[in-house]
N, C-alpha and C positions, 0 to 999 in steps of 0.2 A: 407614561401613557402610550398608547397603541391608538395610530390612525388606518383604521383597516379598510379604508379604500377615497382613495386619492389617485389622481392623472398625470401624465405628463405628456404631452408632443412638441411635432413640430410640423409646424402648417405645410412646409413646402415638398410634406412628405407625400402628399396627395391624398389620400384614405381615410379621410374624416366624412365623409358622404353627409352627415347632417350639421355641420359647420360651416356658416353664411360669410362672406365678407361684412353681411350687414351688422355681424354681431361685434362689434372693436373691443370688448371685452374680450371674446375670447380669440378671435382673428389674431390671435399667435403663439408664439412658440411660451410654450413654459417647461419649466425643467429643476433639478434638484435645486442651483442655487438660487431659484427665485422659492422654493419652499422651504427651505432649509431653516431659515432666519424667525420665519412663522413658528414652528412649531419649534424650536428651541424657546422662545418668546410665552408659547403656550403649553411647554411641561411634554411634549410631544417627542418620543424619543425612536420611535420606528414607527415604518409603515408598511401599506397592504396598497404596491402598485396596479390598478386596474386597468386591462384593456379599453380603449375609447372608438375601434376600430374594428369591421367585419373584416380582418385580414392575417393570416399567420406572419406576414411583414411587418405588421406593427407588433406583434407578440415577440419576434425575435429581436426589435428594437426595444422596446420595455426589457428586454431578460438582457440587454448588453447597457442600458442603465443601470439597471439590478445590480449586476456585475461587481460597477466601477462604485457605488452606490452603498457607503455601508448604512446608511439607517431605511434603505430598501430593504424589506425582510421577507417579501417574498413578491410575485407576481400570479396574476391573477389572467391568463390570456386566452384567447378565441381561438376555436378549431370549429371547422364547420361539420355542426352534427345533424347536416341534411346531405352528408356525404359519403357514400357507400367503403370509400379508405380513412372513415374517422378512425379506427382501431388504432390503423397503423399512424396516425398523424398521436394520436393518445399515447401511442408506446413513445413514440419521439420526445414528444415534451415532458413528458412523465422520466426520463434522464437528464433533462436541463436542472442545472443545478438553481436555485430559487424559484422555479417553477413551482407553487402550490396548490395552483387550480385551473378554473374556466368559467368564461361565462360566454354565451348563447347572447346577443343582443335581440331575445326575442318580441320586445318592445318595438322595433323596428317591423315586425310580420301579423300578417293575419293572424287572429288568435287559432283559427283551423289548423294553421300547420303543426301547433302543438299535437295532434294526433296525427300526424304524419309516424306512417309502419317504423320507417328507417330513426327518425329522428328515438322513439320510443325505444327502438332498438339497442342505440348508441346510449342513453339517457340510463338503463337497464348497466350496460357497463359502466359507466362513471358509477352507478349505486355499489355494483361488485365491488369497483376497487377503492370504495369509499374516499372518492378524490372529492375535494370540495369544488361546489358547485355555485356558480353566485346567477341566483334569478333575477332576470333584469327585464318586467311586464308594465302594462300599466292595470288598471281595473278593469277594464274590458277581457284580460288575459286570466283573470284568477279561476275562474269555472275549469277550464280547460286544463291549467298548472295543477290545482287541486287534484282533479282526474290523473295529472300523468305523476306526478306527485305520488302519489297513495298507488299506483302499476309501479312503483320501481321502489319495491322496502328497500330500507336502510341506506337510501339518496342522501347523501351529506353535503345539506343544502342550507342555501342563506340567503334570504329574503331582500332584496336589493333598495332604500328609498321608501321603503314602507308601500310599493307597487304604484307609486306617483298619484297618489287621489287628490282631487283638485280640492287645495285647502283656502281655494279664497271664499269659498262658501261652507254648510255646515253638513256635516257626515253624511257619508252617503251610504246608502243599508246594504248596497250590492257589493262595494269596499267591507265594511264593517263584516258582513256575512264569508267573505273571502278570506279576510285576517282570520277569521275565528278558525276556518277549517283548515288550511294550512298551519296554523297553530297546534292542532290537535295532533300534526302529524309529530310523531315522536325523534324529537332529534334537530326540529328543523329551526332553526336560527332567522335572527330578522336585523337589519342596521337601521338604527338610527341615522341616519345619512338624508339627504337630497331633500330636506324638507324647506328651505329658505324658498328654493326655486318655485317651488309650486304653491305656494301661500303668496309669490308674489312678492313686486319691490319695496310697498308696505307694507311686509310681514311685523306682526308680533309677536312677542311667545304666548299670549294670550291665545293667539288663533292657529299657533300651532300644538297648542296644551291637550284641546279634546282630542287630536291626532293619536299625540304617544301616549296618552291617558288609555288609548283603547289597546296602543299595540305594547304598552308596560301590561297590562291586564291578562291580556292573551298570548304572552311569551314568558312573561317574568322574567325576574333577574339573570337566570343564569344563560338565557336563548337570547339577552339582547348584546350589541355591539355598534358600540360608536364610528362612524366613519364621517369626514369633513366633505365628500366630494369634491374637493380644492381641485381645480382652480373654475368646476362649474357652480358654483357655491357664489364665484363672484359676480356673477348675473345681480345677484340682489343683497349680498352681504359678504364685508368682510370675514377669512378666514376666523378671527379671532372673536366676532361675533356669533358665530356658526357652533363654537367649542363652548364660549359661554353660556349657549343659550340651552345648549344639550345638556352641561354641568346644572345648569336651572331648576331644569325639568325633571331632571331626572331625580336632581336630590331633595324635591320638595317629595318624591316617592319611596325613595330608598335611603337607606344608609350607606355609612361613607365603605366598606366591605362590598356591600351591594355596589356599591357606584363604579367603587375601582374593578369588580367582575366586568362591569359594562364597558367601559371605559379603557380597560387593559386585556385583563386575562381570559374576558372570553376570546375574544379575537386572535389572540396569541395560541389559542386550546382550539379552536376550529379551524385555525391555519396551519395547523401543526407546527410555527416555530415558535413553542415555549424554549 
């Protein structure tokens, strides 16, 4: 199995900007051998390290993890594409060896800036050079993604947490309307990821069910991809609760072919290390 997007820091590194003291879950350092023992445990045999940080310092400390790191199979890091030398910051990373993507923490900004000239600009080149892309919004951002989305064919992109819709209540039509239209875009990928958190510390799979119900509908098997968000996952559930619960859901909808595209080989095929 393929865990295609999972974390790791270290607090004293500075550049976590939305990381509280108040939170002692996560108020520390995690790193490979606190994840390692998890997914041996859980059939988990490589992963999809994701940036946690607005910083090219923490993207070159992820790629020297990477590195040292054999069940690290690729890294996923931040360049700022509201910066007139993204190219030349893109050609850089784009030579680091496990380098296979980017992600934009655009969760963190006004949904306007998504139509920012420059941003559109840089966003136009990641589609060129079909590097993968990982969207990281909440619902209030899909109008906008949608739009730049559909301005830059053949963006080889991947839906991050299912766009974080508040699952302690029931569907919301503005979510639901978002999924469907980036769905439609040809190509584009979605993770089953980050859903514990936002359903809450009494989550069920019950009331996480109508969620992937809508987003298995509107990707289908071959556009979905399992990721644990370990070790933000532990907010409100064990790592090994997080994998269960996606194996659940997923197979009261698919077959075990289907399950393992989800679960392995899509993410291994969007990240390009098959």
């Amino acid at each position: 199995m393929l865990d295609a997007h999972q974390h790791f820091w270290t607090v004293a590194r500075g550049d976590y900007g939305w990381m509280s003291p108040d939170s002692a879950t996560l108020y520390r350092d995690y790193g490979p051998e606190d994840l390692q023992p998890l997914m041996r445990k859980a059939g988990i045999e490589r992963t999809i390290l994701v940036q946690a940080a607005e910083t090219e310092a923490e993207t070159d400390f992820l790629l020297d993890i990477a590195a040292r790191t054999d069940f690290v199979a690729g890294v996923v890091g931040w360049i700022d594409m509201f910066a007139a030398n993204f190219p030349a910051r893109f050609d850089h990373y784009s030579r680091q060896p496990k380098w296979v993507g980017l992600r934009p923490m655009l969760q963190e900004h006004d949904p306007e800036r998504i139509h920012d000239p420059l941003f559109r600009t840089n966003l136009a080149e990641v589609a060129r050079r079909r590097i993968p892309f990982d969207i990281l919004i909440f619902p209030r951002h899909l109008p906008a993604m949608v739009e730049a989305v559909r301005a830059a064919p053949g963006l080889h992109a991947i839906l991050d947490h299912i766009a974080k819709p508040d699952m302690t209540g029931p569907l919301d039509e503005g979510w639901l309307k978002g999924i469907r239209e980036l769905a439609s875009v040809p190509g584009l990928h979605c993770k089953i990821s980050g859903l514990v958190t936002e359903a809450g510390e009494d989550w069920t799979v019950d009331r996480l069910r109508p969620f992937v119900d809508q987003v298995a509908d509107a990707f289908g098997p071959d556009r979905l991809v399992f990721g644990s968000d370990w070790p933000v996952c532990t907010l409100a559930a064990t790592h090994e609760q997080v994998v269960n619960a996606a194996k659940e859901m997923l197979a009261s909808r698919f077959g075990p072919e289907e399950l393992t595209r989800i679960m392995e080989t899509n993410g291994l095929r969007f990240y390009g290390v098959l």
